[in-house]
Backbone as a ProteinNet text record, in pm:
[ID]
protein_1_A
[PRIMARY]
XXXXXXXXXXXXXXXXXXXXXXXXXXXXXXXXXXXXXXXXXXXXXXXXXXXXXXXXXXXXXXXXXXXXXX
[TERTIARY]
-1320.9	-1451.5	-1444.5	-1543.2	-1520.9	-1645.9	-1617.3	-1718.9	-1846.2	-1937.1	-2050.4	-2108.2	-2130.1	-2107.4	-2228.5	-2236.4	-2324.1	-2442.5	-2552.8	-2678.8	-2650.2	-2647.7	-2632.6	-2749.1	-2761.9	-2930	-2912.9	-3041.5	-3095.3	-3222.9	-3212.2	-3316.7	-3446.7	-3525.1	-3670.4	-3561.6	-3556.9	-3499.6	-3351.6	-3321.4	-3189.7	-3190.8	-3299.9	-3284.9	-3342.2	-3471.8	-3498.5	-3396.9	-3327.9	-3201.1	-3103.9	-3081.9	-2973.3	-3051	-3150.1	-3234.5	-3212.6	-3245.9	-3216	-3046	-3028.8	-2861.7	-2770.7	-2852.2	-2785.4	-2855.4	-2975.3	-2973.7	-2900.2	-2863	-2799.7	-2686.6	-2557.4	-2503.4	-2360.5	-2292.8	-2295.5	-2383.2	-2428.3	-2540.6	-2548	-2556	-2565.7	-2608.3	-2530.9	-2567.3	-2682.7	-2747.5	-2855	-2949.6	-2979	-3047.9	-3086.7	-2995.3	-3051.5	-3129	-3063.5	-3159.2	-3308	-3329.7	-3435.3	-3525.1	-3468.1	-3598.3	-3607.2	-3495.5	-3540.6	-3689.6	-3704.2	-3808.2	-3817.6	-3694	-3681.4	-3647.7	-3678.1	-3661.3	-3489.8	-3485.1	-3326.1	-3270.6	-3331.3	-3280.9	-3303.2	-3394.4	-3366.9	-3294.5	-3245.1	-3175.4	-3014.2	-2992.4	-2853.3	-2851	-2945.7	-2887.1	-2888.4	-2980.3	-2976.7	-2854.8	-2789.3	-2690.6	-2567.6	-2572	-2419.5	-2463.2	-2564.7	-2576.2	-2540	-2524.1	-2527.8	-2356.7	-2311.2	-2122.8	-2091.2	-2133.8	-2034.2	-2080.5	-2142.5	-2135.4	-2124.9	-2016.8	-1945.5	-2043.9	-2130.9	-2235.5	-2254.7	-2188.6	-2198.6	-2126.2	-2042.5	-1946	-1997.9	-1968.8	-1999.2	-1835.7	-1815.6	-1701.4	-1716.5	-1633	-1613.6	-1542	-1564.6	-1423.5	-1472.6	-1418.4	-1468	-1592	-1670	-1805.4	-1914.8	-1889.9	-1921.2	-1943.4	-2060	-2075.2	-2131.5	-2098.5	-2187.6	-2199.8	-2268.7	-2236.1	-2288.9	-2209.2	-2175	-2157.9	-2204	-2220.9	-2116.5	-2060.7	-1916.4	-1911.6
943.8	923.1	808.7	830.8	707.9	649.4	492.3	382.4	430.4	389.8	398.8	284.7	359.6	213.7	139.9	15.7	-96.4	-71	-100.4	-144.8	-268.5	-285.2	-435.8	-488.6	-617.1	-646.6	-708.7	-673.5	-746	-793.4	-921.2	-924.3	-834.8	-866.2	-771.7	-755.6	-858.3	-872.2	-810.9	-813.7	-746.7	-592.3	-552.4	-427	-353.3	-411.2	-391	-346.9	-483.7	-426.7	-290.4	-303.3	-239	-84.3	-15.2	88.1	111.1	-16.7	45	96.8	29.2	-17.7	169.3	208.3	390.8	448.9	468.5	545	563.9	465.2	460.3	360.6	382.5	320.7	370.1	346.5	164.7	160.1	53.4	52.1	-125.7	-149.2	-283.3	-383.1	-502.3	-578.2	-616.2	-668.8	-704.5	-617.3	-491.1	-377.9	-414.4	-396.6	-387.5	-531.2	-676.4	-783.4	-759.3	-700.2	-676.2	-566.9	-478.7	-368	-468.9	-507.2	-608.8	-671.1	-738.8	-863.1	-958.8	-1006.5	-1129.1	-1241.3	-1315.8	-1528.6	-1525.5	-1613.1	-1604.5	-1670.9	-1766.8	-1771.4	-1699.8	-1598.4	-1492.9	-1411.2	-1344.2	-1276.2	-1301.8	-1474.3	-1511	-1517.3	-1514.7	-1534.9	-1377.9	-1284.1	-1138.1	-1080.9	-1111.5	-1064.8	-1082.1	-1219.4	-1293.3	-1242.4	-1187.5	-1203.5	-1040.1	-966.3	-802.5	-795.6	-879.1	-888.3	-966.1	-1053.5	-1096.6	-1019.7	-942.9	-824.9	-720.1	-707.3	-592.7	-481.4	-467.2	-356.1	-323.2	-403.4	-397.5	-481.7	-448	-544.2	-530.5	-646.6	-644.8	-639.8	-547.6	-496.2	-561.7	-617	-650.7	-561	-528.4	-377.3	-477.7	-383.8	-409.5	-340.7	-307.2	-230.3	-361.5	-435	-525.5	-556.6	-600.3	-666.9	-514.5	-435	-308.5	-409.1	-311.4	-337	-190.8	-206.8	-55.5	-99.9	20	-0.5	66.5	26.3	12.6	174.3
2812.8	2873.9	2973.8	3067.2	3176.1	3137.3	3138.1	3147.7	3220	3194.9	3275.6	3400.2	3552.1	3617.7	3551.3	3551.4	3580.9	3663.2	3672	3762.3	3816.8	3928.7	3972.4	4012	3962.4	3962.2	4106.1	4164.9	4303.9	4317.3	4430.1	4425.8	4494.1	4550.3	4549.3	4736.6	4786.1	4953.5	4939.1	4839.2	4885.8	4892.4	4742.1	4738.3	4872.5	4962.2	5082.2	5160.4	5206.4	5243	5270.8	5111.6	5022.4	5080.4	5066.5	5085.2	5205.9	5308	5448.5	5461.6	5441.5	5479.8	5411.6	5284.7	5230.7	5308.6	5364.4	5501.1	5612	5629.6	5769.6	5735.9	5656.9	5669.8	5770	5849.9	5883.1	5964.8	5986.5	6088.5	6146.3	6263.7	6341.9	6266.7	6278.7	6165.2	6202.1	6366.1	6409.9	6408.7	6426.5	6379.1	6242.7	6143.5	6037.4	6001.9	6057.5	5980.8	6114.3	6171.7	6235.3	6195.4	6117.8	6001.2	5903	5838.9	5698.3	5733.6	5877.5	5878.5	5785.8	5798.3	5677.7	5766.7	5707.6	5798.9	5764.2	5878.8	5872.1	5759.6	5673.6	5568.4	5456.8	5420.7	5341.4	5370.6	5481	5556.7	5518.9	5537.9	5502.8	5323.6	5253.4	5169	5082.7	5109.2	5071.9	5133.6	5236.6	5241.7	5215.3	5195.9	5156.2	4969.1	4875.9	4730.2	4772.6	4855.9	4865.6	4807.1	4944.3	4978.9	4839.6	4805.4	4653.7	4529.1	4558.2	4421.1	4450.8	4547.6	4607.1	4663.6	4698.4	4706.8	4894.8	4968.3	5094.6	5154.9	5293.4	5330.9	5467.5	5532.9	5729.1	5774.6	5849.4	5951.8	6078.6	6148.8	6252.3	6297.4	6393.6	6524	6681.8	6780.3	6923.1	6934.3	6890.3	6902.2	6858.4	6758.5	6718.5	6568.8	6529.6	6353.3	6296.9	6213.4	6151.2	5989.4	5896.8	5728.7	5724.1	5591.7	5522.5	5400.1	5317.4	5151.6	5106.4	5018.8	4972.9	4832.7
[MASK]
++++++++++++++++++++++++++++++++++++++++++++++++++++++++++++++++++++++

């Protein structure tokens, strides 16, 4: 039998996020903190709590910053 995954708890701003971000993922990193409408410090910290519990990473290429859910 395989383990069952985990729920990873978020907060209320991340799961915002997190919702936009499985629609359309990958999607512009500036795009997306501009649907969020979050202050730039909720913004930095919903997204840096997304990336350390593995649930979304930001890509850098020559196109520019995307995030994508893992």
């Amino acid at each position: 039998m395989r383990p069952e995954k985990k729920q990873v708890e978020m907060s209320e701003d991340e799961k915002a996020i997190f919702n936009i971000l499985k629609a359309n993922s990958p999607i512009d990193l500036n795009t997306l903190k501009g649907q969020s409408g979050l202050s730039n410090k909720k913004w930095d910290k919903s997204i840096k709590g997304l990336t350390s519990k593995k649930v979304a990473q930001v890509l850098k290429n020559d196109d520019g910053l995307f995030v994508e859910v893992l």
